[in-house]
NULUM-652699 format. One record per residue: residue in three letters; residue number from 1; x, y, z of N, C-alpha, C, CB in turn. Coordinates in steps of 0.001 Angstrom, whole numbers, always signed. Glycine has a CB too. Layout:
ATOM	resn	resi	n_xx	n_yy	n_zz	ca_xx	ca_yy	ca_zz	c_xx	c_yy	c_zz	cb_xx	cb_yy	cb_zz
ATOM	ALA	NUM	X	Y	Z	X	Y	Z	X	Y	Z	X	Y	Z
...
//
This chain:
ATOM	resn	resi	n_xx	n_yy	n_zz	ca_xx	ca_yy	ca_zz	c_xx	c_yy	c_zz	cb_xx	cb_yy	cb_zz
ATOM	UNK	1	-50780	+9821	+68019	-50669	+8628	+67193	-49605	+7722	+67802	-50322	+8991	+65713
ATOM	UNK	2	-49654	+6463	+67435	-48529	+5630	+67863	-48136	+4498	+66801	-48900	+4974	+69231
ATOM	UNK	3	-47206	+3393	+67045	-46996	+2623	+66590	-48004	+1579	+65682	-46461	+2370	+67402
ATOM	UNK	4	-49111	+1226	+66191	-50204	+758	+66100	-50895	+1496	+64943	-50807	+793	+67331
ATOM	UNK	5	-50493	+2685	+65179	-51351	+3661	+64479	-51035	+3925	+63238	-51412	+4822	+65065
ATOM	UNK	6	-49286	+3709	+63025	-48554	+3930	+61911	-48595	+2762	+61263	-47274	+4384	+62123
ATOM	UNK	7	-48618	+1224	+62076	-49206	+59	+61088	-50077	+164	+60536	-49504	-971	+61453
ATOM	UNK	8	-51382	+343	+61180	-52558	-64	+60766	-52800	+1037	+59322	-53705	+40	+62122
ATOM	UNK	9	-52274	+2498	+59383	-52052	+3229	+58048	-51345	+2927	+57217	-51718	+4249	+58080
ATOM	UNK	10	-50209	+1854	+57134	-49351	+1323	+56139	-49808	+304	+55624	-48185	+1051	+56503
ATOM	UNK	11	-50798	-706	+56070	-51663	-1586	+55589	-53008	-938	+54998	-51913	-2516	+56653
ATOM	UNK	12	-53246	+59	+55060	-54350	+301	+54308	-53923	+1241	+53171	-55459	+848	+55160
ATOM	UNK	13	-52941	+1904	+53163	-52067	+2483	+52038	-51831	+1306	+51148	-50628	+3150	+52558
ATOM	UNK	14	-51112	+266	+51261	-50487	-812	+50661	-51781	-1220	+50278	-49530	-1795	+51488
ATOM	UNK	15	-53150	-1542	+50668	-53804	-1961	+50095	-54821	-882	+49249	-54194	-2801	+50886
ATOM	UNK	16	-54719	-85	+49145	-55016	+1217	+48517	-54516	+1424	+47492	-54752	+2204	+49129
ATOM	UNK	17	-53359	+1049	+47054	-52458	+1027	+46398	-52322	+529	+45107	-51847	+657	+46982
ATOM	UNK	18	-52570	-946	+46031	-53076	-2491	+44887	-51812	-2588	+44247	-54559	-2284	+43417
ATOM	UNK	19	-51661	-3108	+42811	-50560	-3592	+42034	-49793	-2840	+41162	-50936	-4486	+41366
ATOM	UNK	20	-50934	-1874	+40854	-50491	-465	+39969	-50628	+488	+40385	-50999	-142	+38885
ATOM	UNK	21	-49941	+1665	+39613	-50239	+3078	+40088	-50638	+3690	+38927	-49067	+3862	+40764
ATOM	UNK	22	-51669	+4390	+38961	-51668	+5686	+37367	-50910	+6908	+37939	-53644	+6466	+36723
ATOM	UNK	23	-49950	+7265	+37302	-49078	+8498	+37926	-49133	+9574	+36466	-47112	+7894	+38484
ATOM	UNK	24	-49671	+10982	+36888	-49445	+11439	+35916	-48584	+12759	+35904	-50525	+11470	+35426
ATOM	UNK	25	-47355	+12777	+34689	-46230	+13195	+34607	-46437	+14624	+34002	-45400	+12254	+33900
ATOM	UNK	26	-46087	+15691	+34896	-45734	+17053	+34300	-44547	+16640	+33749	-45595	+18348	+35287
ATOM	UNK	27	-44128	+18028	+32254	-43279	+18270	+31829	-42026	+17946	+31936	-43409	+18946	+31867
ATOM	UNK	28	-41552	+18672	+33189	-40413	+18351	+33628	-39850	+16520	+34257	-40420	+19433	+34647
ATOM	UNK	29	-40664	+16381	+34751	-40894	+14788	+35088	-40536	+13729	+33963	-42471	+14536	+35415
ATOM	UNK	30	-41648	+14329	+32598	-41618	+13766	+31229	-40129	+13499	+30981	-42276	+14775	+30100
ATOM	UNK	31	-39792	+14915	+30945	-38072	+15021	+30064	-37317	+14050	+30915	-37056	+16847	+30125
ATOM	UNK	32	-37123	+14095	+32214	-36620	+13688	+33030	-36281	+12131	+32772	-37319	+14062	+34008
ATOM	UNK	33	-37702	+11874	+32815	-37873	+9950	+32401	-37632	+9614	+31055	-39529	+9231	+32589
ATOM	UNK	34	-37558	+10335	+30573	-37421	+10103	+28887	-36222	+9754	+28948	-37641	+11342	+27761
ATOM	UNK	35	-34780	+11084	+29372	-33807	+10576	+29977	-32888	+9527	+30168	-34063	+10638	+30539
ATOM	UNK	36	-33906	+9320	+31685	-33149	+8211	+32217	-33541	+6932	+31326	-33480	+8000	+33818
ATOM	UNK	37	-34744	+6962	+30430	-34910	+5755	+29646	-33982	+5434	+28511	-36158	+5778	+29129
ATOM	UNK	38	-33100	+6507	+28048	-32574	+6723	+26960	-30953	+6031	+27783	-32816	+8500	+26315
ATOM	UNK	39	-31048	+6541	+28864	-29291	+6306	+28894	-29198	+4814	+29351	-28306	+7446	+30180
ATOM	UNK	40	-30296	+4439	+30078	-30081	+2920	+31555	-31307	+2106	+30388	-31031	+3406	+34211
ATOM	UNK	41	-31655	+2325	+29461	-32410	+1439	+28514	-32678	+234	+28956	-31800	+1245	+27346
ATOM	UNK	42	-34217	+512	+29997	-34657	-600	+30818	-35498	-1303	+30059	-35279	-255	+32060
ATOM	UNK	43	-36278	-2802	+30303	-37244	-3202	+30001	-38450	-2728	+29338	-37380	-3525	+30736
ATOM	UNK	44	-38954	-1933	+30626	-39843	-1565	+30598	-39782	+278	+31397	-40583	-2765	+31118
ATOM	UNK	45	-40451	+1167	+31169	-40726	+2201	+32150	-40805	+1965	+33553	-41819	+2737	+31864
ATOM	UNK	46	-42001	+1126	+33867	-41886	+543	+35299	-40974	+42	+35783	-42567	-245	+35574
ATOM	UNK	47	-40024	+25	+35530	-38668	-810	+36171	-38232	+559	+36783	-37325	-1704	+34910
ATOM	UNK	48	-38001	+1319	+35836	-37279	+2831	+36301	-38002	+3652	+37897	-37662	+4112	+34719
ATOM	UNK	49	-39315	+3470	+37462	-40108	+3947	+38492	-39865	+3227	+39943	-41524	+3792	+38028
ATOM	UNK	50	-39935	+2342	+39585	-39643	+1116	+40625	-38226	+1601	+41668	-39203	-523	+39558
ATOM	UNK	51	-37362	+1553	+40938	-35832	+2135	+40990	-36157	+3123	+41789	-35029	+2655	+39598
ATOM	UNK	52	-36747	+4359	+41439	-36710	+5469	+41601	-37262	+5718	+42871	-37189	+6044	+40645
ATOM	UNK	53	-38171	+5013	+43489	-39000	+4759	+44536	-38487	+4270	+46075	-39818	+3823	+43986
ATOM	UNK	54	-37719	+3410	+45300	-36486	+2447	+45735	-35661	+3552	+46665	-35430	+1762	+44222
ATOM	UNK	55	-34590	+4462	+45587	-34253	+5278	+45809	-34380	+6596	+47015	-34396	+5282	+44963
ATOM	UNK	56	-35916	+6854	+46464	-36144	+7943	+47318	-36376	+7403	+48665	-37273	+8789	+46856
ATOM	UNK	57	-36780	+6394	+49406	-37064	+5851	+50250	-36014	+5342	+50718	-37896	+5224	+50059
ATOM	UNK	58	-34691	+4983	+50061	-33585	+4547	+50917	-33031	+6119	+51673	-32280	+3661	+49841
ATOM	UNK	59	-33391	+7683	+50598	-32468	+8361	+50753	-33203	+9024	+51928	-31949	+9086	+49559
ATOM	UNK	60	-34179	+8613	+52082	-35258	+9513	+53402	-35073	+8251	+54936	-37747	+9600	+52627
ATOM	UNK	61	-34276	+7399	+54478	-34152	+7057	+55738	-32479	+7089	+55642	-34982	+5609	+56170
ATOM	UNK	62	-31765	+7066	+54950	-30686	+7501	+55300	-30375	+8869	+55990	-30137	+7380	+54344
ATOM	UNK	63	-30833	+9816	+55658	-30961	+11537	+55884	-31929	+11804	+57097	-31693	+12407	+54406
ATOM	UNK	64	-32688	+10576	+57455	-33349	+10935	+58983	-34731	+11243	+58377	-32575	+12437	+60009
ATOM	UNK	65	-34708	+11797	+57093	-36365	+12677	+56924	-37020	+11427	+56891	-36811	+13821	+55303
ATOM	UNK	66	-37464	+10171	+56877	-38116	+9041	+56952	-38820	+9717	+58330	-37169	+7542	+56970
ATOM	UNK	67	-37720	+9196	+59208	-37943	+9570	+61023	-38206	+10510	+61372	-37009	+9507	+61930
ATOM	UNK	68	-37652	+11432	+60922	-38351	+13305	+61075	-40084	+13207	+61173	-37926	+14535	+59178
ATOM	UNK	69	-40520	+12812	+59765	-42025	+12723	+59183	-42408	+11580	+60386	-42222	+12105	+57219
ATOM	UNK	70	-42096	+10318	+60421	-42511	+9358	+61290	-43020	+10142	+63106	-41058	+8208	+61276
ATOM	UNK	71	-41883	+10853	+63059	-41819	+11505	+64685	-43016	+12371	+64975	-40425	+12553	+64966
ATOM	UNK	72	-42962	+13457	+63816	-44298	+14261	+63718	-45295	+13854	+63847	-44554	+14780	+62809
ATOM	UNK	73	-45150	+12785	+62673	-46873	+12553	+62628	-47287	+11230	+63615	-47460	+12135	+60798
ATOM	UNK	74	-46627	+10178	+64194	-47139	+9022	+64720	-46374	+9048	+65839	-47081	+7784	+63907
ATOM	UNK	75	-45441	+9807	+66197	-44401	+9868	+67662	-43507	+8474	+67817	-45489	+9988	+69288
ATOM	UNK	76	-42694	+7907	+66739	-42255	+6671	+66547	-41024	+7019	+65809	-43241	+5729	+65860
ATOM	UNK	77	-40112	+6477	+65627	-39112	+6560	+65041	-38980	+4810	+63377	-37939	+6630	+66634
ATOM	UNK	78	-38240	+5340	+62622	-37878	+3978	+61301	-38042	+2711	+62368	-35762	+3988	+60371
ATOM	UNK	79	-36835	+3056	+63652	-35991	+2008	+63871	-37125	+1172	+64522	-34608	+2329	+64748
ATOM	UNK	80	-37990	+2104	+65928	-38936	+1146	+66485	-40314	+711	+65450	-39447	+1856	+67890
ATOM	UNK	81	-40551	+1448	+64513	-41275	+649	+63423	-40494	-714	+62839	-41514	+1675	+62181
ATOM	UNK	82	-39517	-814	+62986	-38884	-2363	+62152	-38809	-2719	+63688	-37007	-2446	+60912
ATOM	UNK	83	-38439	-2397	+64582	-38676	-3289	+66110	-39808	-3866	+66467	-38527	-2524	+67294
ATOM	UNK	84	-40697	-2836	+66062	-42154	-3522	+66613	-42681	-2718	+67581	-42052	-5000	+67296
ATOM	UNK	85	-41899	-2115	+68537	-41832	-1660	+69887	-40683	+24	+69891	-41092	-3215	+70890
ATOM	UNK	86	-41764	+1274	+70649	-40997	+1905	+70925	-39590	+1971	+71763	-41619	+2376	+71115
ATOM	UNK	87	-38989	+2831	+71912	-37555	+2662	+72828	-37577	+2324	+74308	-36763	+3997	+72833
ATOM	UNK	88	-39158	+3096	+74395	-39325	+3042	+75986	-39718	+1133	+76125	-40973	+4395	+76640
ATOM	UNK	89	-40307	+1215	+75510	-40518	-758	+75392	-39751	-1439	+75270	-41146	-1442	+74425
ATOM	UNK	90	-38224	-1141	+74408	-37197	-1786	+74270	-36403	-1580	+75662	-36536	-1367	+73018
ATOM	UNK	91	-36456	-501	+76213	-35276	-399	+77481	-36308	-690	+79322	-34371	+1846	+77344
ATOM	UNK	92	-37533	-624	+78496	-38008	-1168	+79975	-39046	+706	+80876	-35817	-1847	+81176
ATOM	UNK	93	-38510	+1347	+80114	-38681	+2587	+80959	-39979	+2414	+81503	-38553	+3969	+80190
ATOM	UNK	94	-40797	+1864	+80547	-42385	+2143	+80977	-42618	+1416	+81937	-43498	+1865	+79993
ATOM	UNK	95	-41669	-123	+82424	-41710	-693	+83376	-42017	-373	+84716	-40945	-1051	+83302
ATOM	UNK	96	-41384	+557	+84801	-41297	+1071	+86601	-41620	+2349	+86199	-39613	+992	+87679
ATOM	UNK	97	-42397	+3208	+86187	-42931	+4180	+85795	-42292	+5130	+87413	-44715	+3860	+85355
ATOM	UNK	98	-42063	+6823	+87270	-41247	+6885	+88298	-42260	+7636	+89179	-39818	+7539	+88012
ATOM	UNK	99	-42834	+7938	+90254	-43712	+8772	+91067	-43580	+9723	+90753	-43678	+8829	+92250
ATOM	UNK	100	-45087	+10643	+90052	-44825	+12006	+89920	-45126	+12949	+91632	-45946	+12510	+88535
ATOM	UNK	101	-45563	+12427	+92500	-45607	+13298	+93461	-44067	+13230	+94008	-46781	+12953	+94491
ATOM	UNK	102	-43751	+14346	+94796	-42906	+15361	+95316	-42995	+14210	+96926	-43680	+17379	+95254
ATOM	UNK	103	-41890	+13337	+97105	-41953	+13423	+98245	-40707	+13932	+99455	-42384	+12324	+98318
ATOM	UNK	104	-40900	+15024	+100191	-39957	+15629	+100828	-39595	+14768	+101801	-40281	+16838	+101265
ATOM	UNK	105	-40381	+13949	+102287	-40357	+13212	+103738	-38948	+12558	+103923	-41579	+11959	+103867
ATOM	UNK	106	-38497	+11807	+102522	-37379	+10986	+102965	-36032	+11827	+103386	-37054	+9991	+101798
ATOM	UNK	107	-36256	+12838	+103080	-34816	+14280	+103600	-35105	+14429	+104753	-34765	+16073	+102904
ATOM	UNK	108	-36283	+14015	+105550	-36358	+14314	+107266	-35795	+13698	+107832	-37419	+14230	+108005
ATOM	UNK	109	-35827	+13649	+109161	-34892	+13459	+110220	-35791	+12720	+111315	-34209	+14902	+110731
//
């Protein structure tokens, strides 16, 4: 997979997606949100969710697991997804690509 590869799946997620979500809440989840609705007494529920989303996604690219998952599955890192361009594209490497044959000749005499 590549860069290309990880766009073109984030645009069809996002549009998969659409405007809403139906999410449905086990138990523990329930209590959980009930909770946080009781203490931060938002608007609405969706605000919280929103938050929460927010959240988990800042804390997976703070902690690397964003890039971990990114690396596995598409061979890309957060950073060259907001670049546009892998590292090797940013520093040129792929530019001059280096000869894989073995040549002994230039050590002769």
């Amino acid at each position: 997979m590549s860069l290309d590869d990880l766009q073109a799946d984030i645009e069809d997620e996002y549009t998969d997606l659409g405007d809403e979500v139906g999410v449905s809440l086990d138990r523990e989840t329930r209590n959980e949100l009930a909770m946080l609705n009781a203490a931060f007494d938002p608007d609405d529920t969706d605000e919280l969710l929103r938050r929460a989303v927010h959240m988990l996604f800042q804390s997976a690219v703070e902690t690397g697991n964003l890039t971990f998952h990114l690396r596995s599955e598409y061979d890309v890192t957060y950073d060259e997804y907001l670049s546009g361009m892998t590292y090797d594209e940013m520093t040129g490497g792929n530019q001059f690509p280096q000869q894989q044959q073995k040549d002994d000749r230039r050590y002769q005499f």
